[in-house]
C-alpha positions as CSV (number, residue, x, y, z in Angstrom):
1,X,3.4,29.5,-26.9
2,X,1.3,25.8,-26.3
3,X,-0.3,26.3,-23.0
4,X,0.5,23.7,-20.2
5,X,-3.1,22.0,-19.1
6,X,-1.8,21.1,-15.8
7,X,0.1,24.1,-14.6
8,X,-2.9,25.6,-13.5
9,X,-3.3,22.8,-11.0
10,X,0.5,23.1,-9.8
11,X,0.0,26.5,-8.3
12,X,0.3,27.6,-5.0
13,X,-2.8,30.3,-5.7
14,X,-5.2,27.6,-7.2
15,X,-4.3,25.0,-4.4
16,X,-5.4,27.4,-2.0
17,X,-8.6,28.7,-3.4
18,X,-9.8,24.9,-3.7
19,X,-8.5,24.8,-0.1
20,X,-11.1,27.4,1.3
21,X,-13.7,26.0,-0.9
22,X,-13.4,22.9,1.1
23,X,-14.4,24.7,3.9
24,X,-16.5,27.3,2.6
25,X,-18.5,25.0,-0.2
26,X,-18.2,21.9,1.3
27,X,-20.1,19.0,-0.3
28,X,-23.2,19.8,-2.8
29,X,-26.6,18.9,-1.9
30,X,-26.6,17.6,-5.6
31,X,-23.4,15.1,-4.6
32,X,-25.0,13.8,-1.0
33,X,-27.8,13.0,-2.3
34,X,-26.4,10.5,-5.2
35,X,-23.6,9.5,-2.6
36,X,-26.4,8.8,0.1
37,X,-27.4,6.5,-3.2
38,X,-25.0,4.8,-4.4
39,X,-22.1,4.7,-1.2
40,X,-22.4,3.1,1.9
41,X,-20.3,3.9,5.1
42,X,-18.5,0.0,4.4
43,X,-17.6,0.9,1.0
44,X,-13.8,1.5,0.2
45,X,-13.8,4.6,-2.2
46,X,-11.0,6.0,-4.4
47,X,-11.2,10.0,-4.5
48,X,-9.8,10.9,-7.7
49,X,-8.4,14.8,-7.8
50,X,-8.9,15.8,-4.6
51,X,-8.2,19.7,-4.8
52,X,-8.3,21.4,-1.8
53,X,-10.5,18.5,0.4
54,X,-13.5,19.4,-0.2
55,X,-15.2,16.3,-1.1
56,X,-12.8,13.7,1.3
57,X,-13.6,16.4,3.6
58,X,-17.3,15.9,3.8
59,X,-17.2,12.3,3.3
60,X,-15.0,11.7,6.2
61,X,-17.4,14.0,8.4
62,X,-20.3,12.0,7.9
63,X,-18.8,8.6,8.5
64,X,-17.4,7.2,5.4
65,X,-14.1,6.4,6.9
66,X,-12.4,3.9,4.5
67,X,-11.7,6.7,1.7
68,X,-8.6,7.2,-0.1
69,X,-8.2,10.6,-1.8
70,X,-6.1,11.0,-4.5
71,X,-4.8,13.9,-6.9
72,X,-1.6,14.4,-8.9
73,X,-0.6,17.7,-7.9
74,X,1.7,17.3,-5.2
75,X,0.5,21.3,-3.9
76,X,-2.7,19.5,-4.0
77,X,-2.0,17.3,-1.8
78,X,0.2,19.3,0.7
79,X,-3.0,21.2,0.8
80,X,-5.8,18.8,1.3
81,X,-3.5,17.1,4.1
82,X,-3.8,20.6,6.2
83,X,-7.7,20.9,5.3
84,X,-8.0,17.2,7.0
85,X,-5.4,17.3,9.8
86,X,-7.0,20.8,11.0
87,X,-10.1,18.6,11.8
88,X,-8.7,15.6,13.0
89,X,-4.9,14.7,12.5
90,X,-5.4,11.3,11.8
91,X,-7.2,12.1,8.0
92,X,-3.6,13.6,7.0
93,X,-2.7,10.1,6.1
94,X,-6.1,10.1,4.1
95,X,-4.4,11.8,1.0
96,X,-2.3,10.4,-1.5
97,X,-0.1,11.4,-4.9
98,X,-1.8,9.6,-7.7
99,X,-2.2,10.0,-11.6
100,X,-5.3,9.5,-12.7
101,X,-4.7,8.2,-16.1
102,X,-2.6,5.3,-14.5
103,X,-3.2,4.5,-11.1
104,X,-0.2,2.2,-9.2
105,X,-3.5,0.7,-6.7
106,X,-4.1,-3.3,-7.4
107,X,-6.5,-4.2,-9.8
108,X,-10.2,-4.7,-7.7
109,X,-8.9,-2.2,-4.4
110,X,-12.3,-0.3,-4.2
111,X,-16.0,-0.4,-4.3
112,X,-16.7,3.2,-5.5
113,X,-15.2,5.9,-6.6
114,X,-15.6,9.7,-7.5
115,X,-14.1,12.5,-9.6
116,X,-15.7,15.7,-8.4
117,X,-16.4,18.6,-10.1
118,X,-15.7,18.4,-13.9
119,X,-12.3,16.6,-13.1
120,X,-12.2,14.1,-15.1
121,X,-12.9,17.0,-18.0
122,X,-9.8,18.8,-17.3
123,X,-7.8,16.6,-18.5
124,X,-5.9,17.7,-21.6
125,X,-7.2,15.4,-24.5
126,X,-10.3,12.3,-25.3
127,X,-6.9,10.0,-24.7
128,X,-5.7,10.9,-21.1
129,X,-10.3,10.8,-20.3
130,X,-9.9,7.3,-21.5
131,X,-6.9,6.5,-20.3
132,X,-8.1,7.3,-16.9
133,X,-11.4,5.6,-17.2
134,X,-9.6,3.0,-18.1
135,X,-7.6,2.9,-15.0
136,X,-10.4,3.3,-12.4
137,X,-12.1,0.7,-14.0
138,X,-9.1,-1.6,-13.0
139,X,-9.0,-0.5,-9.8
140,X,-13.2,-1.0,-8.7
141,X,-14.3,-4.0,-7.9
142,X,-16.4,-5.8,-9.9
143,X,-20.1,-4.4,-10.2
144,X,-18.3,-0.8,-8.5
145,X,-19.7,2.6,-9.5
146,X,-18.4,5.6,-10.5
147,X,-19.6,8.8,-9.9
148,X,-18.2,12.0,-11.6
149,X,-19.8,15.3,-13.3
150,X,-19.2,16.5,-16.9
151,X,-19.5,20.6,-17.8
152,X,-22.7,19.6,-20.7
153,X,-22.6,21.9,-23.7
154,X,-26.0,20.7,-25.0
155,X,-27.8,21.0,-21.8
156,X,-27.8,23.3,-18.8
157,X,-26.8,26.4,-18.0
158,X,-23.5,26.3,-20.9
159,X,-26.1,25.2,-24.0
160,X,-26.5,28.8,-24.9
161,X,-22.5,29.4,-25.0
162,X,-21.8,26.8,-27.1
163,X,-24.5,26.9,-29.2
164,X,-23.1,30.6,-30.7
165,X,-19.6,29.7,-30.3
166,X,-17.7,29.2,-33.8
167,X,-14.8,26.4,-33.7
168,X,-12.1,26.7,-35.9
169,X,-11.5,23.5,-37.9
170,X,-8.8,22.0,-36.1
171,X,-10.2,22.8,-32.5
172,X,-11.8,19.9,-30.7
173,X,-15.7,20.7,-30.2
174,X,-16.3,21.4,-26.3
175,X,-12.1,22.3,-25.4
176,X,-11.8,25.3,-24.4
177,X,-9.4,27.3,-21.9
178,X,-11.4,29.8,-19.6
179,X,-9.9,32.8,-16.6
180,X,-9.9,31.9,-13.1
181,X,-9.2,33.8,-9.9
182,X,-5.7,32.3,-10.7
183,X,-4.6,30.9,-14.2
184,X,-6.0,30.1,-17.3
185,X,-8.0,26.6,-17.0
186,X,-8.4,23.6,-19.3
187,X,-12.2,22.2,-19.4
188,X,-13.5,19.9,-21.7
189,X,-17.3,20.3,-21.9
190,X,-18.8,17.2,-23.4
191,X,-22.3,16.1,-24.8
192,X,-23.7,13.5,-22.3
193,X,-23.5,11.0,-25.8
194,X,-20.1,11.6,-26.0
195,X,-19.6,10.7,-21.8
196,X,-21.2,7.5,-22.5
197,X,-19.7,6.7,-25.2
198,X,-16.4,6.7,-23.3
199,X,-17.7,5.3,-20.6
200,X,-19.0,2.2,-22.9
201,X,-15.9,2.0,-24.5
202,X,-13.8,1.4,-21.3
203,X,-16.0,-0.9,-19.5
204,X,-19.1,1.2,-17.9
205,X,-22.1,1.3,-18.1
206,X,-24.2,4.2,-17.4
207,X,-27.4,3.8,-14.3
208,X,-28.3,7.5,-14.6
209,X,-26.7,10.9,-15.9
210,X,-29.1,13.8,-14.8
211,X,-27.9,17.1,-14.8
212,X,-27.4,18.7,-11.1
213,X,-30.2,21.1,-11.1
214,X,-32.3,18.2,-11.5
215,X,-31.2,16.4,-8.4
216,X,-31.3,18.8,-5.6
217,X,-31.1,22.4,-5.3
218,X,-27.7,23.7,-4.6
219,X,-27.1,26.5,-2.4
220,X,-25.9,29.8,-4.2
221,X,-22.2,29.3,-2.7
222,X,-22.3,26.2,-5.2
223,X,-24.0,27.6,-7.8
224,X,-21.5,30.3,-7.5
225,X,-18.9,28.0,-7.4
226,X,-19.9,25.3,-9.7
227,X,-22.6,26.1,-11.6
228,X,-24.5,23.6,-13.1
229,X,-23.0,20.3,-14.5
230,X,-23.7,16.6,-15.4
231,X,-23.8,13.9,-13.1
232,X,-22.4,10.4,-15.0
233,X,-23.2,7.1,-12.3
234,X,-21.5,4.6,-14.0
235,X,-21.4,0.9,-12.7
236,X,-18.7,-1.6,-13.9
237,X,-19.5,-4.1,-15.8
């Protein structure tokens, strides 16, 4: 049976373990440190899939105030509404139900925006990525940047996986469906030629890529949770 890519996200058990990582994980050192350099606290900025909080979370506690934070699982957002209003009621309203691959905001609503942790990669195919891209780039402002992290299968801590893994013919290089503490997961782990290819293609360009070990050193409550991944900053163009 065809697995579903986004029923993993539309569970009650995965919404919940993104909710305590809000809390527990909070914000990488690895993110602040490229949000501290590319966002300022007058910027309006698009969250796209939101999870549990954890990012609009720590952007709201250290004063970037005009966020919207989006994602399209509606558990999601139940979720990341109780993670905000337990800290201050009025960041309930901060959350919103949004598809990524076709956002309903007017064309030139923010100056920056960010898909954290690898989720623009779990979407289900190269189409719904661009598709998406595609739509964010509508919705920055001219000259706005995008920030957002890529699992790298060339690079990093996942180069040795993929380097031995053997790909049937008809199975796209980097897709692959892994265990979680809840439900099988989609992840697309691309090469970071492949990100800016995509990235050229729908209107980006690319100011840096690094990968996150070589921006700061994450805590080992990140590195458990994340591991190491790809930061794209992408400014339109």
């Amino acid at each position: 049976m065809e697995r579903d890519p986004q029923a993993h996200w539309l569970e009650t058990e995965t919404a919940l373990h993104y909710a305590r990582a809000a809390v527990r994980v909070g914000v990488w050192a690895s993110e602040r440190t490229l949000i501290e350099r590319y966002f300022t606290k007058n910027h309006r900025i698009l969250e796209l899939g939101c999870g549990g909080g954890r990012v609009a979370l720590g952007l709201l506690r250290s004063g970037y105030s005009d966020l919207v934070a989006s994602d399209f699982s509606p558990i999601m957002v139940s979720l990341a509404r109780a993670v905000l209003a337990d800290h201050d009621a009025s960041w309930e309203k901060t959350v919103e139900q949004q598809d990524a691959t076709a956002l309903s905001y007017p064309d030139a609503s923010f100056d920056r925006a960010i898909f954290a942790f690898n989720g623009l990669m779990c979407l289900p195919s190269r189409a719904h990525r661009l598709a998406a891209l595609r739509s964010i780039h509508r919705v920055l402002k001219p000259g706005g940047i995008f920030l957002f992290t890529a699992s790298d299968r060339e690079k990093g801590a996942n180069a040795a996986y993929w380097a031995k893994e053997a790909r049937p013919g008809d199975v796209i290089p980097g897709d692959r469906w892994h265990e979680s503490d809840t439900s099988p997961v989609f992840i697309h782990s691309s090469t970071e030629q492949e990100t800016r290819e995509e990235l050229s293609a729908t209107g980006f360009a690319v100011i840096e890529c690094p990968l996150s070990t070589e921006v700061a050193a994450d805590g080992p409550l990140v590195r458990e949770f994340a591991g190491e991944t790809r930061f794209f900053v992408a400014r339109k163009a």
